[in-house]
C-alpha positions as a printed NumPy array, in Angstrom:
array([[ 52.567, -35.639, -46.329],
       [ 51.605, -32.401, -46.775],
       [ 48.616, -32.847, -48.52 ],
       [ 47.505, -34.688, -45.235],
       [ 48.498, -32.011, -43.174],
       [ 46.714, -29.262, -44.717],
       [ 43.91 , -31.693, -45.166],
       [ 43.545, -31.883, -40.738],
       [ 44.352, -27.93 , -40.504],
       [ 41.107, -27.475, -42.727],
       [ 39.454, -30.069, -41.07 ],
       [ 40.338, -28.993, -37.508],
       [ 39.468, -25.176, -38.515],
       [ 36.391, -25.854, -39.73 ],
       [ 35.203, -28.196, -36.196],
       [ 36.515, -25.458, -34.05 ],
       [ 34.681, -22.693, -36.101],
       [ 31.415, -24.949, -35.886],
       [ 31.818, -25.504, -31.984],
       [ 32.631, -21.835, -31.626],
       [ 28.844, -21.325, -33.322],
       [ 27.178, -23.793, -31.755],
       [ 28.189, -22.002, -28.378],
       [ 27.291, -18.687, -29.532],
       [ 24.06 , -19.379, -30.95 ],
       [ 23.235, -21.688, -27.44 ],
       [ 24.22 , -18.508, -25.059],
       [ 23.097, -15.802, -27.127],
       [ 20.297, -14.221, -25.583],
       [ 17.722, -11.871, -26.563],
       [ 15.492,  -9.847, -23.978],
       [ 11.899, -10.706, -24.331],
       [  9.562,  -7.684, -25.608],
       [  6.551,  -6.   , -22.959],
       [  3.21 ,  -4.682, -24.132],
       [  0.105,  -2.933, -22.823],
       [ -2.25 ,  -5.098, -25.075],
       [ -5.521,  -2.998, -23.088],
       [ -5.937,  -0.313, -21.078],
       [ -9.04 ,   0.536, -19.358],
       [-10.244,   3.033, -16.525],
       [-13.895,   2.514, -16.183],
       [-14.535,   6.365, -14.475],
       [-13.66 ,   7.698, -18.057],
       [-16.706,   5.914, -19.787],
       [-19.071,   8.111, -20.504],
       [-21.279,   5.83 , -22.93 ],
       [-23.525,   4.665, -19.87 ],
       [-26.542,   6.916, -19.529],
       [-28.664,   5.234, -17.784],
       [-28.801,   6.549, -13.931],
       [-29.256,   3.302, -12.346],
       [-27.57 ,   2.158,  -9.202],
       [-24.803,   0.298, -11.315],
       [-24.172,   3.376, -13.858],
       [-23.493,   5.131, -10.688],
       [-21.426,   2.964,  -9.073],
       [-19.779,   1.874, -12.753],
       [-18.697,   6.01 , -12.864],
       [-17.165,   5.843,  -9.277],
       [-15.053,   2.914, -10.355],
       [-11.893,   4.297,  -9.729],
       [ -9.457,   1.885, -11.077],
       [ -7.152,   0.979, -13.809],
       [ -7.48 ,  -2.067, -15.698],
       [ -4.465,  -3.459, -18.101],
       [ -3.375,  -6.324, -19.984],
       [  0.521,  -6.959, -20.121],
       [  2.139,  -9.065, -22.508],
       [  5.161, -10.547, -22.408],
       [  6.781, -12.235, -25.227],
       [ 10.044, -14.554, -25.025],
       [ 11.737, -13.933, -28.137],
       [ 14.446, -16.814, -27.704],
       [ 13.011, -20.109, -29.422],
       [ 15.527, -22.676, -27.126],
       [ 15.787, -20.783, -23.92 ],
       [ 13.262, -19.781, -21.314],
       [ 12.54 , -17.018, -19.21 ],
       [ 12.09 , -16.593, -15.183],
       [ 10.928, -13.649, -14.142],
       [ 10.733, -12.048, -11.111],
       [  8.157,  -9.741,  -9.814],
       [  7.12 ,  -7.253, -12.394],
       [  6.947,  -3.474, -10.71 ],
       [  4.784,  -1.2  , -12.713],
       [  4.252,   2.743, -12.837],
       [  0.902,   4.367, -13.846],
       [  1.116,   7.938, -13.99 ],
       [ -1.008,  10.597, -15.628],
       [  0.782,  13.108, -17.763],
       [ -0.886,  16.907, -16.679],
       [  1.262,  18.93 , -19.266],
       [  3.796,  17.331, -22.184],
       [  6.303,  17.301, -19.117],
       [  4.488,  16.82 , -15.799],
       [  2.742,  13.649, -14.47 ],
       [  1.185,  12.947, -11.452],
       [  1.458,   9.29 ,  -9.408],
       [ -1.51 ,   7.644,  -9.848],
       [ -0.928,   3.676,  -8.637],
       [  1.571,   0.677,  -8.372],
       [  0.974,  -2.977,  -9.406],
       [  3.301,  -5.946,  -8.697],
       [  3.125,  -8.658, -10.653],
       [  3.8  , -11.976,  -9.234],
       [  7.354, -13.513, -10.714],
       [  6.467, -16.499, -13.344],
       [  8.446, -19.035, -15.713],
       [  7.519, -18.556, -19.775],
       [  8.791, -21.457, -21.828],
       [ 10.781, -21.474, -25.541],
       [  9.019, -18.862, -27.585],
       [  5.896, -18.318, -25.738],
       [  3.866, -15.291, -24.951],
       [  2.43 , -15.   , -22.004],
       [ -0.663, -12.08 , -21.354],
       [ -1.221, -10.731, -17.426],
       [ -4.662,  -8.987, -16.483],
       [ -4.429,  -6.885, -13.415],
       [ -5.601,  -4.187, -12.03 ],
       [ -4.724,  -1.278,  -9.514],
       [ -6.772,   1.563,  -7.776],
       [ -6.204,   5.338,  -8.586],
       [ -4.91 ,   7.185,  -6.157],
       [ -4.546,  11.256,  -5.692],
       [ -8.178,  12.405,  -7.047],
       [ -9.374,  11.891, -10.542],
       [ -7.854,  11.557, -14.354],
       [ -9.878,  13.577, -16.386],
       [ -7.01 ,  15.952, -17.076],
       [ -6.419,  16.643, -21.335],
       [ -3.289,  17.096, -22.753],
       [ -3.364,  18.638, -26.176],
       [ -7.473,  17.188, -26.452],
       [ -6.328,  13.8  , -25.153],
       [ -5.775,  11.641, -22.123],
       [ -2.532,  11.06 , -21.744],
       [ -0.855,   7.794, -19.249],
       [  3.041,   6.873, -18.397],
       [  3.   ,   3.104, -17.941],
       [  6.384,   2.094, -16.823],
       [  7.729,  -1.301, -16.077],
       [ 10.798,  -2.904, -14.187],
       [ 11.679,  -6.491, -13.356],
       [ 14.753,  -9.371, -13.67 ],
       [ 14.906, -12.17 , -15.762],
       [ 17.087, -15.167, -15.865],
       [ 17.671, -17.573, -18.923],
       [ 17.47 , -20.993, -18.545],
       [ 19.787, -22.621, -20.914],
       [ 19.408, -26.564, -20.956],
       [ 19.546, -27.294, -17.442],
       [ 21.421, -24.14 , -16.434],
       [ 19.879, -20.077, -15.71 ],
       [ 22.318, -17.565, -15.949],
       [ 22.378, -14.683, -13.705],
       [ 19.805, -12.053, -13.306],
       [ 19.314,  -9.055, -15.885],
       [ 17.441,  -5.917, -15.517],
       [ 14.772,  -5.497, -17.627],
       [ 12.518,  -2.491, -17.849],
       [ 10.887,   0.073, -20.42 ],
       [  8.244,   2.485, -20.543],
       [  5.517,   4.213, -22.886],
       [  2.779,   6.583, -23.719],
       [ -0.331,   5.703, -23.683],
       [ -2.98 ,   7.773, -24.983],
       [ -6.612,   6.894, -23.136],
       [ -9.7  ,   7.908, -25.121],
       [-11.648,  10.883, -23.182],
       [-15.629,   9.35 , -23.727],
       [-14.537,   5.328, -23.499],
       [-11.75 ,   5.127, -21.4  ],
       [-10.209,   2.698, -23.436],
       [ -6.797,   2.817, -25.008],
       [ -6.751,   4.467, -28.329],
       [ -3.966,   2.453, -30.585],
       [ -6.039,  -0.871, -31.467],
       [ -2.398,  -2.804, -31.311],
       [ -0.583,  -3.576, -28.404],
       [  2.011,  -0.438, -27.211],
       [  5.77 ,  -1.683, -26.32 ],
       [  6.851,  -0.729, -23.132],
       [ 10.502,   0.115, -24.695],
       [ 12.507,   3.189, -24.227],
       [ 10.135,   5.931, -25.087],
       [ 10.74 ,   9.105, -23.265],
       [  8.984,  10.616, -20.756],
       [  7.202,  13.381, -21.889],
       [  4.451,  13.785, -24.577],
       [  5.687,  14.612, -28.364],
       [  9.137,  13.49 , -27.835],
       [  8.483,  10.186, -30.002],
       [  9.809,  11.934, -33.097],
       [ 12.695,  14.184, -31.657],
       [ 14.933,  11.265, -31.601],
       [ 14.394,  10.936, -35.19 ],
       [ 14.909,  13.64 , -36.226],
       [ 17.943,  14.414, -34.437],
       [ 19.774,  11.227, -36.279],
       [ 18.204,  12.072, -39.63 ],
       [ 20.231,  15.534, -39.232],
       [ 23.058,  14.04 , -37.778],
       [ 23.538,  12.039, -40.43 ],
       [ 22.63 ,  14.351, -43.131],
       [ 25.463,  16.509, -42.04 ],
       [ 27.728,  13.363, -41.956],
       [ 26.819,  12.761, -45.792],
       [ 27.216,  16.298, -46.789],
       [ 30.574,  16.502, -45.147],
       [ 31.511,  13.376, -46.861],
       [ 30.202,  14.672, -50.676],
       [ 32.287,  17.697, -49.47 ],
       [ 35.693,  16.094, -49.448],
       [ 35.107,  13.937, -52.188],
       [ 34.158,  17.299, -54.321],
       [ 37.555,  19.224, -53.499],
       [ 40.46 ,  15.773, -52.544]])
């Protein structure tokens, strides 16, 4: 008899402990990633000699052009989105930007895995963006939307999701610098702060492991 009962305890423990990860692994979510795969502003190109009609009005082209990509990270769920709100600013000093445009993206639906790339484009506003920062051109490109998962037949409720970066713009081409795409994640606002974080933790936790070789030394 009790051979049998221990026999359905295992067997019951291990069923619920499957269902209870079967569940998990069918609501766990993950927020998809954003990247500027391109970055453009045609006034910046200074390549174009010529002094034809079109050079002229290719110099007075006072817009930004952009590629965003959008990557759904979850392999069984997919993604709706709702309009996507971004922030183009131009960065005067490591601290101060200036406004430069808004573009809304329309909402969309990205299936299972899939990456999905958005080319847009919005006019400058507020004069021009030939300002260097430390011999570069420097842009803010923020971003802000909500998503909803849809899990089998099902979306769950909204969630914010929003991020920002750097972007450094070269001064003659007018072109983004960094060949690879730049996530839009949680980089701070203001120019040479990329590392600071870094190095903050690194000491934090330097002084944690000292402390620690410390009291094993003298307990």
């Amino acid at each position: 008899m009790a051979p049998n009962c221990c026999a359905c305890c295992t067997s019951f423990i291990t069923s619920t402990g499957l269902t209870i990860l079967f569940f998990w692994l069918t609501l766990r979510t993950q927020h998809p990633k954003c990247f500027i795969q391109s970055l453009y502003i045609p006034s910046l190109n200074k390549t174009i000699t010529s002094t034809s009609n079109h050079s002229h009005n290719h110099s007075n082209n006072n817009t930004i052009v952009f590629d965003l990509k959008l990557v759904n990270q979850n392999k069984d769920k997919g993604l709706q989105y709702e309009a996507i709100n971004l922030t183009f600013n131009l960065f005067l000093d490591v601290n101060t930007m200036r406004p430069l445009t808004n573009v809304t993206l329309d909402g969309f639906y990205q299936g299972h895995g899939k990456t999905t790339e958005k080319w847009s484009s919005g006019e400058i506003h507020g004069g021009g963006v030939n300002r260097t920062v430390q011999g570069s051109i420097f842009f803010r490109v923020e971003f802000a939307t909500r998503v909803k998962y849809k899990i089998l037949f099902f979306y769950t409720r909204r969630h914010r999701f929003s991020g920002g970066a750097n972007v450094e713009v070269n001064v003659s081409s007018g072109e983004k610098v960094d060949p690879k795409g730049v996530r839009l994640g949680n980089v701070p606002a203001r120019l040479g702060s990329d590392a600071a974080p870094v190095r903050q933790y690194w000491v934090s936790y330097s002084t944690f492991f000292v402390s620690l070789m410390f009291l094993a030394a003298f307990t």
